[in-house]
KOLROVEX-312913 format. One record per atom (N, C-alpha, C): x, y, z; residue number from 1; atom name. Coordinates in Angstrom, 2 decimals, decimal comma. Example, Ala and Ser with C-alpha at 12.3 -4.5 7.8 and 13.67 -1.06 7.14 Angstrom:
REM KOLROVEX-312913
rec x 13,19 | y -5,69 | z 7,80 | nr 1 | atom N
rec x 12,30 | y -4,50 | z 7,80 | nr 1 | atom CA
rec x 13,20 | y -3,30 | z 7,80 | nr 1 | atom C
rec x 12,85 | y -2,25 | z 7,08 | nr 2 | atom N
rec x 13,67 | y -1,06 | z 7,14 | nr 2 | atom CA
rec x 12,90 | y 0,03 | z 7,87 | nr 2 | atom C
END
This chain:
REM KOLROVEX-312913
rec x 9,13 | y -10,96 | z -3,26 | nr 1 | atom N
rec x 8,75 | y -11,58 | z -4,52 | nr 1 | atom CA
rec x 9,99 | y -11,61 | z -5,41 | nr 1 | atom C
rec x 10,15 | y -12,73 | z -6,40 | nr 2 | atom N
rec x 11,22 | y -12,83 | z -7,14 | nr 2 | atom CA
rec x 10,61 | y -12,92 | z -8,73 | nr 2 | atom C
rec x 11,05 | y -12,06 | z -9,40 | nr 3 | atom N
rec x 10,56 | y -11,72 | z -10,47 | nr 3 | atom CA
rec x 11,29 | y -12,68 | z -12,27 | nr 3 | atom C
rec x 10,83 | y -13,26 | z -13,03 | nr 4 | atom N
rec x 10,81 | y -13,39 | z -14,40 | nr 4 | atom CA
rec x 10,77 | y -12,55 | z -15,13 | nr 4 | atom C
rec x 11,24 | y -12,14 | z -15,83 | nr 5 | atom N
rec x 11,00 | y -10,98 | z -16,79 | nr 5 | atom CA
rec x 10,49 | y -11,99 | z -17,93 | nr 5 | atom C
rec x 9,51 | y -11,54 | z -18,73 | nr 6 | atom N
rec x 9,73 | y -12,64 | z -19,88 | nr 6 | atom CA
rec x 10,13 | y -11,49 | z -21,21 | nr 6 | atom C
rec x 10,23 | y -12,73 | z -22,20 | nr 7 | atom N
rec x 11,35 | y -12,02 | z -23,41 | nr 7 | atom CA
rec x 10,87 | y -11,27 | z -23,93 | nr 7 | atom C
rec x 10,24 | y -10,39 | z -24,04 | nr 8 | atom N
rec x 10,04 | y -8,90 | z -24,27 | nr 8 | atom CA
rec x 10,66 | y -7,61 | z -23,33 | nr 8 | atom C
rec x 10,85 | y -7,86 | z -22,57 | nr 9 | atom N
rec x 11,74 | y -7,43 | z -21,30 | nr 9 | atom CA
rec x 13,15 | y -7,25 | z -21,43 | nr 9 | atom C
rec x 13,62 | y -6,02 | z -21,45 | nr 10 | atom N
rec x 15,52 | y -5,68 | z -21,44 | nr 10 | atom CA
rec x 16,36 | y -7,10 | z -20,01 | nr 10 | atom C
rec x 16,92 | y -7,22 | z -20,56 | nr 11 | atom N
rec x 18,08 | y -8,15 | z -19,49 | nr 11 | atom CA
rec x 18,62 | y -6,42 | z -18,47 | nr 11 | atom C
rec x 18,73 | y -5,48 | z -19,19 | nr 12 | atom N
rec x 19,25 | y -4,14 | z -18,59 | nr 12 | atom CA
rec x 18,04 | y -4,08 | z -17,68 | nr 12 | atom C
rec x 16,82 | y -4,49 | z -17,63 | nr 13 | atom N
rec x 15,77 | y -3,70 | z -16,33 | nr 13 | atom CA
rec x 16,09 | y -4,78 | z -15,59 | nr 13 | atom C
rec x 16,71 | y -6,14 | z -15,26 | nr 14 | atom N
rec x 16,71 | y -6,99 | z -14,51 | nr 14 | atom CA
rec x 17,93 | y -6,63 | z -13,88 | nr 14 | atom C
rec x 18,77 | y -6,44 | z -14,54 | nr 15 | atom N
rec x 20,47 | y -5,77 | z -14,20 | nr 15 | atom CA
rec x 20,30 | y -4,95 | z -13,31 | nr 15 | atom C
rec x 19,61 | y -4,06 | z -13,52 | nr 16 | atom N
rec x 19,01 | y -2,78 | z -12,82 | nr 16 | atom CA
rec x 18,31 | y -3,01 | z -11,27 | nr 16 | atom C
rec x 17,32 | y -3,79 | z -11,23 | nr 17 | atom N
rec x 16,80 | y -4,38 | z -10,17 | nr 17 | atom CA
rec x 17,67 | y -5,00 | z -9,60 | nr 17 | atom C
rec x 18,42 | y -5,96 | z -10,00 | nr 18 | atom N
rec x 19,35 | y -6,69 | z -9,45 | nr 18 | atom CA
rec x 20,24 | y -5,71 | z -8,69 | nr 18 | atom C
rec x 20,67 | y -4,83 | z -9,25 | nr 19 | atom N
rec x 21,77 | y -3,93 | z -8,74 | nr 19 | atom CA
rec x 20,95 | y -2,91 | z -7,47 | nr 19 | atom C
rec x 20,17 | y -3,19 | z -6,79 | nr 20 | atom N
rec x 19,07 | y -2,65 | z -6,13 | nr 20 | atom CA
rec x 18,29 | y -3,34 | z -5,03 | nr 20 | atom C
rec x 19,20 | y -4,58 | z -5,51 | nr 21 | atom N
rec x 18,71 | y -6,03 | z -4,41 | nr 21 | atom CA
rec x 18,03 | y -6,86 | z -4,72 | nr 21 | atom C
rec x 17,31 | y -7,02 | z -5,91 | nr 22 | atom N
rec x 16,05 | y -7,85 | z -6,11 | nr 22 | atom CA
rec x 16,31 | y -9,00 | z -6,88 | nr 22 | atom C
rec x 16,51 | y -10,11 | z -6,38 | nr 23 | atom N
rec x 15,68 | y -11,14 | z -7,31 | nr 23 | atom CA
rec x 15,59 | y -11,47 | z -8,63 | nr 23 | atom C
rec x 15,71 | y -10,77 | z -9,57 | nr 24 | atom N
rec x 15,41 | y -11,08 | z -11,01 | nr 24 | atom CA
rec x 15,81 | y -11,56 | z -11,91 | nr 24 | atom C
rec x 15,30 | y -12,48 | z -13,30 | nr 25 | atom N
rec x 15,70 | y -13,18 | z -13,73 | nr 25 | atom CA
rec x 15,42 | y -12,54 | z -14,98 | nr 25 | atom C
rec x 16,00 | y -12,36 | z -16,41 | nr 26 | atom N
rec x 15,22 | y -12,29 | z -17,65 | nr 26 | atom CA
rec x 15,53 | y -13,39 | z -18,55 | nr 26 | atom C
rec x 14,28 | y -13,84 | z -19,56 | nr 27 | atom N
rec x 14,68 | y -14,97 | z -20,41 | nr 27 | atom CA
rec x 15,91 | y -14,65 | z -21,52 | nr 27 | atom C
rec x 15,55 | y -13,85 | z -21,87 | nr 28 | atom N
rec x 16,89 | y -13,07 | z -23,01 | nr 28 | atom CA
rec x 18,39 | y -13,47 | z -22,27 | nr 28 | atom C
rec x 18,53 | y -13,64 | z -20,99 | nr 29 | atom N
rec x 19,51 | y -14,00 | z -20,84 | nr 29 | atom CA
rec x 19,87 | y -14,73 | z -20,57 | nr 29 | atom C
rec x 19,26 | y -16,04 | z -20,32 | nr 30 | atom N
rec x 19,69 | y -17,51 | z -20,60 | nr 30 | atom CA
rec x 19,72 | y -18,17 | z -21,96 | nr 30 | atom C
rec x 20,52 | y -18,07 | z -23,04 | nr 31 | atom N
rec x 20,11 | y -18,96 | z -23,89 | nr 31 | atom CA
rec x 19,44 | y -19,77 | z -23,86 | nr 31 | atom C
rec x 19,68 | y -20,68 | z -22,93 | nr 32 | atom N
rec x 18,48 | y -21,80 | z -23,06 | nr 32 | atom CA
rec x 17,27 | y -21,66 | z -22,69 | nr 32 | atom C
rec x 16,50 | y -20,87 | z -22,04 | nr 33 | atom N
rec x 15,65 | y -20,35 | z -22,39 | nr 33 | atom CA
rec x 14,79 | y -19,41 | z -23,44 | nr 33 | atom C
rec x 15,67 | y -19,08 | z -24,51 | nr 34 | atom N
rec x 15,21 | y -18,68 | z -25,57 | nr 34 | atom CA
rec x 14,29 | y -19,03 | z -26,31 | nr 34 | atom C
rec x 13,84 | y -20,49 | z -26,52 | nr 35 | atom N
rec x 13,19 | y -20,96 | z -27,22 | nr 35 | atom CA
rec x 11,87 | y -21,75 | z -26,41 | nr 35 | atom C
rec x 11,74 | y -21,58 | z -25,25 | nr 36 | atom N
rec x 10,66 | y -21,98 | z -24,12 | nr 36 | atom CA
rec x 9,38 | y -21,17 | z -24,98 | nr 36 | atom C
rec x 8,43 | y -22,48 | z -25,08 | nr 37 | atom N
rec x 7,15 | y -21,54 | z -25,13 | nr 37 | atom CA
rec x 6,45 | y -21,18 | z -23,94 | nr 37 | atom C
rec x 5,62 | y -20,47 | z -23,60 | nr 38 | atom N
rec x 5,01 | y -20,02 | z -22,89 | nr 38 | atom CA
rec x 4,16 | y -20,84 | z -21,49 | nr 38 | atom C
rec x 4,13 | y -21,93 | z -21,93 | nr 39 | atom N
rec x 3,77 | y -22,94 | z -20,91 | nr 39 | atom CA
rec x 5,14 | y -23,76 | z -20,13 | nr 39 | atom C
rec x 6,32 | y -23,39 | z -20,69 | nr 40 | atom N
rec x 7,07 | y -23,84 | z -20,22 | nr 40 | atom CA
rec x 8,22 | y -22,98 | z -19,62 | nr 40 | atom C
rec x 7,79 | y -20,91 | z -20,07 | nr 41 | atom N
rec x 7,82 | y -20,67 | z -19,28 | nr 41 | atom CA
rec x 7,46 | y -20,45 | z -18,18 | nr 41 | atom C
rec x 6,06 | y -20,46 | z -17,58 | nr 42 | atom N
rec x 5,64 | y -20,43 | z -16,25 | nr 42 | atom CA
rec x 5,91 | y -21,80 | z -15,97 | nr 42 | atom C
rec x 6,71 | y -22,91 | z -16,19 | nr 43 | atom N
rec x 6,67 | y -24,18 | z -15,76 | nr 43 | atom CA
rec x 8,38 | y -23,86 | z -14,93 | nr 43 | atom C
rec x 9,03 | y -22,87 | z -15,44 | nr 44 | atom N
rec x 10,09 | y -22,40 | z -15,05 | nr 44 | atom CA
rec x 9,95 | y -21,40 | z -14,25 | nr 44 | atom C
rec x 9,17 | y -20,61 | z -14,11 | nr 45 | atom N
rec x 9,06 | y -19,66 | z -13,02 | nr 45 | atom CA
rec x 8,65 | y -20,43 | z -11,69 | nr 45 | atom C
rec x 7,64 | y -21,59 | z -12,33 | nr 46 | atom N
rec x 6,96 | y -21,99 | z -10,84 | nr 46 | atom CA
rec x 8,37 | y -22,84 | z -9,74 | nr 46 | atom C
rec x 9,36 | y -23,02 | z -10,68 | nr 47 | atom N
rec x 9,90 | y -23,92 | z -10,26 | nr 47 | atom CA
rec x 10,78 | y -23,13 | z -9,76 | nr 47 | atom C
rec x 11,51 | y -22,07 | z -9,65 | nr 48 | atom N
rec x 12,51 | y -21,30 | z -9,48 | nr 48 | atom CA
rec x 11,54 | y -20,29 | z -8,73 | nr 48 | atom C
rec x 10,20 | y -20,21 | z -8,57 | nr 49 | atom N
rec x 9,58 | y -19,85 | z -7,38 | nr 49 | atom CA
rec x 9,28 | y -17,98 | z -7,98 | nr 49 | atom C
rec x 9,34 | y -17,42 | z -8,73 | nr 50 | atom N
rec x 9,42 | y -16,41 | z -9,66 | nr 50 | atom CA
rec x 7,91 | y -16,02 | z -9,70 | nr 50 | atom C
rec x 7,46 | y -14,89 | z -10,00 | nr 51 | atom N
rec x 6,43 | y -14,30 | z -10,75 | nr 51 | atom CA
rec x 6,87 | y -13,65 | z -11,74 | nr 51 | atom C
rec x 5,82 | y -13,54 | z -13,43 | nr 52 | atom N
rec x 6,73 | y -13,46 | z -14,25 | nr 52 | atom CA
rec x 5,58 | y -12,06 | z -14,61 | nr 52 | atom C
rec x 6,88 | y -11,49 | z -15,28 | nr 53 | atom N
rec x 6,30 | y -10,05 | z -15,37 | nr 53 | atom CA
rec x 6,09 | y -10,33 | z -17,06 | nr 53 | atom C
rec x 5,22 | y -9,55 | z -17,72 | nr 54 | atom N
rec x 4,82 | y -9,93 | z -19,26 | nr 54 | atom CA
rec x 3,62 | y -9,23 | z -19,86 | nr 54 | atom C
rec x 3,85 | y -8,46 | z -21,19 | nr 55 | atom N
rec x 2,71 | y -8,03 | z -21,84 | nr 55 | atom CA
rec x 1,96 | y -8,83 | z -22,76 | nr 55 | atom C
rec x 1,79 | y -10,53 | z -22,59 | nr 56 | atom N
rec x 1,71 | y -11,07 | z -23,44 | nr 56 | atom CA
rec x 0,38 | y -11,88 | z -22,47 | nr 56 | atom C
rec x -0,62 | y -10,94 | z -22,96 | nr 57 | atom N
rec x -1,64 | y -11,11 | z -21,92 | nr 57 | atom CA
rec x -2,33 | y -11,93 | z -22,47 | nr 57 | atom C
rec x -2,64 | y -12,02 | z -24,00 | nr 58 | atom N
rec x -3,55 | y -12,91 | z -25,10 | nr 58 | atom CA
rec x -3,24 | y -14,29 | z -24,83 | nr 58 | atom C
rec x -1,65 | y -14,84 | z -24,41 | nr 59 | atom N
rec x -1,51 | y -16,17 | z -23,91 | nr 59 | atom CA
rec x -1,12 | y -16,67 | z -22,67 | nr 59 | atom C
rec x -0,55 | y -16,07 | z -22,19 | nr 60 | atom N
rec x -0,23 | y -15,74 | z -20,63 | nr 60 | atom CA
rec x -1,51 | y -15,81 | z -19,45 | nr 60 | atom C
rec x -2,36 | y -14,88 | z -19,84 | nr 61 | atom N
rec x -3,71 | y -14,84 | z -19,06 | nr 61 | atom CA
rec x -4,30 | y -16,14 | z -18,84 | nr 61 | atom C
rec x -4,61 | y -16,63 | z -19,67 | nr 62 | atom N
rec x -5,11 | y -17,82 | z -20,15 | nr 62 | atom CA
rec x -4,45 | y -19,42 | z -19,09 | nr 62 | atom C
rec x -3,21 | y -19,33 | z -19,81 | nr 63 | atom N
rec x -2,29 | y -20,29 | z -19,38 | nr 63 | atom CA
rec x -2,39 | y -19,82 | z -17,36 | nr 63 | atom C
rec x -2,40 | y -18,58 | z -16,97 | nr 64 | atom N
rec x -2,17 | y -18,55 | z -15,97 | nr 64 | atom CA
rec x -3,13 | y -18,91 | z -14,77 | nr 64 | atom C
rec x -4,22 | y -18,65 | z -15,42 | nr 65 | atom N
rec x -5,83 | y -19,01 | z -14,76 | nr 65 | atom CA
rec x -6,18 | y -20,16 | z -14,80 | nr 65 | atom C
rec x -5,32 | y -21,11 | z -15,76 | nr 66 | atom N
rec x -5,38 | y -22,46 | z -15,99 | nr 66 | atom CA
rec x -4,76 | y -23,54 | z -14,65 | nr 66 | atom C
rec x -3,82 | y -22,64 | z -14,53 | nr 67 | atom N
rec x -3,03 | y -22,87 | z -12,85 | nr 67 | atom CA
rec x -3,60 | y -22,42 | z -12,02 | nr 67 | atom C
rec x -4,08 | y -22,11 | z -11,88 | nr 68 | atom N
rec x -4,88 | y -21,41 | z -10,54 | nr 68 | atom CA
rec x -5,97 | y -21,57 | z -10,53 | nr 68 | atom C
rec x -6,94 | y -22,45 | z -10,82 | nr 69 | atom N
rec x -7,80 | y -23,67 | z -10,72 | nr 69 | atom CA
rec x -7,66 | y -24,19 | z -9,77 | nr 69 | atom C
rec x -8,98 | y -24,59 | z -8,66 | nr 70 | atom N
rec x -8,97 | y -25,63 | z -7,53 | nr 70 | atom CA
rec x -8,47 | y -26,72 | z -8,33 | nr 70 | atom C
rec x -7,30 | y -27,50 | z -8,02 | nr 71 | atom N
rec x -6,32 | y -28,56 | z -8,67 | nr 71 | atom CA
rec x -5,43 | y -28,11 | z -9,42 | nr 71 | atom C
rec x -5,09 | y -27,01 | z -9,39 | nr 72 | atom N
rec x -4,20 | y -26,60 | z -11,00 | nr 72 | atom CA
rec x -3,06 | y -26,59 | z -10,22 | nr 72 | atom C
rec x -1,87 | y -26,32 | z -11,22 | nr 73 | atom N
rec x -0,35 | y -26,66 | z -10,50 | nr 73 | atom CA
rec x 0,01 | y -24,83 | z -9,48 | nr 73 | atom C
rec x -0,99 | y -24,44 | z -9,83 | nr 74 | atom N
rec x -0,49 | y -22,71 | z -9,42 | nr 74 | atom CA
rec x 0,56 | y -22,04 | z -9,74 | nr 74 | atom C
rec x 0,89 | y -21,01 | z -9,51 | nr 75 | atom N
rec x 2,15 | y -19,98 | z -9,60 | nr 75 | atom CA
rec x 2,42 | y -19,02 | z -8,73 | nr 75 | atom C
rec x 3,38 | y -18,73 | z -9,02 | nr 76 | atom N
rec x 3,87 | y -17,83 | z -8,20 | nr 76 | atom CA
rec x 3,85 | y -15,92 | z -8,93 | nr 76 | atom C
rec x 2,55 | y -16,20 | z -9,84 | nr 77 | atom N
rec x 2,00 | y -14,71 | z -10,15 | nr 77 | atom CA
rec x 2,19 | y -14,03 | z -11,14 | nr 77 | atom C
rec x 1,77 | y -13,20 | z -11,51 | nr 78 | atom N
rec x 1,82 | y -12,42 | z -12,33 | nr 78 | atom CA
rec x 1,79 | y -11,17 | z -12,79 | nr 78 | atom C
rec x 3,01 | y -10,44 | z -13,33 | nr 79 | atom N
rec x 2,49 | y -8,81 | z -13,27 | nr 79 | atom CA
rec x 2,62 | y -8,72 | z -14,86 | nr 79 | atom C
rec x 1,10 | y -8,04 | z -14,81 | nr 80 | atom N
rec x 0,97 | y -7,92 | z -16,29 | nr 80 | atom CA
rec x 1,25 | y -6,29 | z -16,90 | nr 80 | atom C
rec x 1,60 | y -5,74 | z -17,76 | nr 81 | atom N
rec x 1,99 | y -4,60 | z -18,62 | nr 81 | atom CA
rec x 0,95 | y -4,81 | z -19,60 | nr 81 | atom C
rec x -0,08 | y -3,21 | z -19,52 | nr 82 | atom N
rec x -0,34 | y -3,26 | z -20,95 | nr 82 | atom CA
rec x 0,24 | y -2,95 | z -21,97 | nr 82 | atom C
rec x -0,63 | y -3,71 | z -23,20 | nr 83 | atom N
rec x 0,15 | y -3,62 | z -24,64 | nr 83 | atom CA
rec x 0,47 | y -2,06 | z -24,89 | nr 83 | atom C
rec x 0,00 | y -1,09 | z -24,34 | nr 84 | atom N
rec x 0,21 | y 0,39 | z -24,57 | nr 84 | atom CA
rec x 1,49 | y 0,73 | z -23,71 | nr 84 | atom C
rec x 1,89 | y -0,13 | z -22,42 | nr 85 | atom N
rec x 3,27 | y 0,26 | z -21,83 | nr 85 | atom CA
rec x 4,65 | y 0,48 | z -22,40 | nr 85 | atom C
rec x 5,31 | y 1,45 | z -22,94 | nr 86 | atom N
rec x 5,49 | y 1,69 | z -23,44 | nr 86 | atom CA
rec x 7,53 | y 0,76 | z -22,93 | nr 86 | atom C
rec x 8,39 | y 0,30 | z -24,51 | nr 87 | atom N
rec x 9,13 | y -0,49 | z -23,50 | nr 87 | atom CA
rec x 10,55 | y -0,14 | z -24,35 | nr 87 | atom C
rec x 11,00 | y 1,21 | z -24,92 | nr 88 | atom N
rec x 11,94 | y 1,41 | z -25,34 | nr 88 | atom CA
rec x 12,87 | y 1,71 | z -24,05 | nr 88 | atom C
rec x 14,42 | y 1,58 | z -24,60 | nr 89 | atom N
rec x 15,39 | y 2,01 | z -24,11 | nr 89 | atom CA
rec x 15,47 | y 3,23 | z -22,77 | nr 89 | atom C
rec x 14,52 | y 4,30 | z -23,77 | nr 90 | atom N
rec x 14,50 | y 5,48 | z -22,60 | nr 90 | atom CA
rec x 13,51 | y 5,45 | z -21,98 | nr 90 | atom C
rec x 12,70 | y 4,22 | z -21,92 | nr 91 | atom N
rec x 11,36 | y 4,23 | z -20,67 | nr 91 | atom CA
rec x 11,92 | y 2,60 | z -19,91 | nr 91 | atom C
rec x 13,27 | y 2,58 | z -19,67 | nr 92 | atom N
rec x 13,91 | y 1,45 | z -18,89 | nr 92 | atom CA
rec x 13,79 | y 2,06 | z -17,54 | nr 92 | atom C
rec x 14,31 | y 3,42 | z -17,03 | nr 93 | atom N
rec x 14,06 | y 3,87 | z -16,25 | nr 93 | atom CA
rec x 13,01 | y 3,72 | z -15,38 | nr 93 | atom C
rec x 11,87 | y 3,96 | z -15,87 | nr 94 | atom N
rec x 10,25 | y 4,16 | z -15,79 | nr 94 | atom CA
rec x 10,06 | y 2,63 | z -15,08 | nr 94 | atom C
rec x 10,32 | y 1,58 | z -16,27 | nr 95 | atom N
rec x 9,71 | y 0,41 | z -15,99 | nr 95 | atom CA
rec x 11,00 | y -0,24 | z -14,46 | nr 95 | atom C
rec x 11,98 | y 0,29 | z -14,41 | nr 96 | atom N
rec x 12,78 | y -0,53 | z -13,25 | nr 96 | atom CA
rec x 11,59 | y -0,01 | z -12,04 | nr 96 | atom C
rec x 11,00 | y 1,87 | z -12,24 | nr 97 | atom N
rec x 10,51 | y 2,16 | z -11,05 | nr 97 | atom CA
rec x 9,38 | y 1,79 | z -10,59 | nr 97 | atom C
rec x 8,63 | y 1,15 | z -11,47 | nr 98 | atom N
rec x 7,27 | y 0,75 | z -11,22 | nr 98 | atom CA
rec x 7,63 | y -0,99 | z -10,70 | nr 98 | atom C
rec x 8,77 | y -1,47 | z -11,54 | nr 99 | atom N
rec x 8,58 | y -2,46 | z -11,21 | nr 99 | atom CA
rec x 9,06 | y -2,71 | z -9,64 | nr 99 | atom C
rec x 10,03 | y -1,46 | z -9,20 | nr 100 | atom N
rec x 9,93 | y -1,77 | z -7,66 | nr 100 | atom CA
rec x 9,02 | y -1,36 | z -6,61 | nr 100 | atom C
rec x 8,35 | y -0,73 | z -7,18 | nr 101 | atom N
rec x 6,94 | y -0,43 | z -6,65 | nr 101 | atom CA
rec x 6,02 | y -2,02 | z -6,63 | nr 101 | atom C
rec x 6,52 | y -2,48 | z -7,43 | nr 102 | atom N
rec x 5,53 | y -3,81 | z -7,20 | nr 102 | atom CA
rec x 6,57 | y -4,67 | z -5,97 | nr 102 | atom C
rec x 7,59 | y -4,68 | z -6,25 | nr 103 | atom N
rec x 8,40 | y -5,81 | z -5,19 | nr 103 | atom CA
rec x 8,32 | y -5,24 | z -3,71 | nr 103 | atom C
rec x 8,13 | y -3,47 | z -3,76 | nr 104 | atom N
rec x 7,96 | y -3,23 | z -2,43 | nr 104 | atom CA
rec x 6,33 | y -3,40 | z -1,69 | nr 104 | atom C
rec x 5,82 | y -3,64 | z -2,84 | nr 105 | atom N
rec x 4,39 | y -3,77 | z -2,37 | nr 105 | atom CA
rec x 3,85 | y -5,61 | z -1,94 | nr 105 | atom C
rec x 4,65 | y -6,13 | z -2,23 | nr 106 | atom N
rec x 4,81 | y -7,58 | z -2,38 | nr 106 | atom CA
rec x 6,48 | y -8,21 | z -1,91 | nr 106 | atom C
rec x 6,51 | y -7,71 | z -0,78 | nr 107 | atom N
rec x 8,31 | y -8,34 | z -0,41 | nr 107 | atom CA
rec x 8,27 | y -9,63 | z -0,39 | nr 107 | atom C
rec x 7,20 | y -10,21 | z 0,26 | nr 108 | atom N
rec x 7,47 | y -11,70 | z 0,56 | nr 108 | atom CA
rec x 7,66 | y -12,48 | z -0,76 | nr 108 | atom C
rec x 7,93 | y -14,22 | z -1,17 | nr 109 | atom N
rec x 7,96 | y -14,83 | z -1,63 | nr 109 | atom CA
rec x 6,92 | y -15,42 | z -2,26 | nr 109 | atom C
rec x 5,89 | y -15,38 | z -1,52 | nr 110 | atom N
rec x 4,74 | y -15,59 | z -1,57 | nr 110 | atom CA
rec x 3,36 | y -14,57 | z -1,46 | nr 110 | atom C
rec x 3,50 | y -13,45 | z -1,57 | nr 111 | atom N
rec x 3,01 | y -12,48 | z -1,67 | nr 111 | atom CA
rec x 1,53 | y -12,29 | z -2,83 | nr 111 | atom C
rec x 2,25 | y -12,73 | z -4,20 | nr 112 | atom N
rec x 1,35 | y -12,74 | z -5,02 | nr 112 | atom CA
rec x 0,77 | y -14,35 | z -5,92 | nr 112 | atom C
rec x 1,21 | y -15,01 | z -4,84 | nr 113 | atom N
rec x 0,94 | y -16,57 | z -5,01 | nr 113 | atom CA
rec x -0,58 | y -16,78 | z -5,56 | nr 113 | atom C
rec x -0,41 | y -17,17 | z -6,79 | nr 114 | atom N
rec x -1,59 | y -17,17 | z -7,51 | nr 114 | atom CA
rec x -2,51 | y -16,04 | z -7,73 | nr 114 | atom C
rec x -1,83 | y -14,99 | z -7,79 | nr 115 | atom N
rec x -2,26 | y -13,63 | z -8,12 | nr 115 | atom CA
rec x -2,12 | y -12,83 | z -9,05 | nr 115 | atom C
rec x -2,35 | y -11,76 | z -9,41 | nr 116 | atom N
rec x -2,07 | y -10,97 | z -10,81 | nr 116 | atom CA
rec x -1,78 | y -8,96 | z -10,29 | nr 116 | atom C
rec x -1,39 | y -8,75 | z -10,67 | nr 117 | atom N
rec x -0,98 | y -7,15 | z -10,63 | nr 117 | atom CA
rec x -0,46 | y -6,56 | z -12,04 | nr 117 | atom C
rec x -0,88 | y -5,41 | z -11,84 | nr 118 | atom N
rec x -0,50 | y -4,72 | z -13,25 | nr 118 | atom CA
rec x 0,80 | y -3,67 | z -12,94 | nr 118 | atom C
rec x 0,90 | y -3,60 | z -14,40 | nr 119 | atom N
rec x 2,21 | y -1,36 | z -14,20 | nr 119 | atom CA
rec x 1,39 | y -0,82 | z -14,39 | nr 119 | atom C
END
């Protein structure tokens, strides 16, 4: 699985993964992605083949179930964080380890294709 971070997410936990082998992308670090709303980021994950990791479940959820409709454009998934996950500096650690707990639980590309998982 190849992971999105979306912008609530350190560019340092993607650095981190990255440095570990994985896949990952965060929005914080494309400028031009900075200003993507939310439908256009999963319009960017789907396309770059990504599942996007995100505590932004109030619009995200929504938008994502919307794709994954018999006819919908689908995705390539979702790992959701609750709003209680906690996402300072010194719980970067924490979140690189869970989050490879999800990529080892999901190696393939397609693994969580139109699916959802939590931390």
């Amino acid at each position: 699985m190849r992971l999105l971070l979306d912008e609530m997410l350190s560019p340092v936990v993607a650095r981190k993964l990255r440095d570990h082998g994985h896949d990952v992308q965060a929005i914080k670090e494309h400028p031009e992605w900075h200003a993507y709303d939310d439908p256009q980021v999963i319009e960017l994950a789907r396309r770059e083949r990504r599942a996007i990791v995100t505590d932004n479940l109030l619009d995200m959820r929504p938008l994502h179930y919307e794709a994954i409709v018999p006819g919908g454009a689908g995705d390539y998934g979702m790992v959701f964080m609750p709003g209680s996950y906690r996402r300072t500096r010194a719980d970067t650690g924490r979140i690189v380890a869970a989050l490879e707990q999800k990529l080892a639980a999901h190696p393939g590309e397609s693994d969580l294709v139109n699916g959802e998982d939590w931390l």
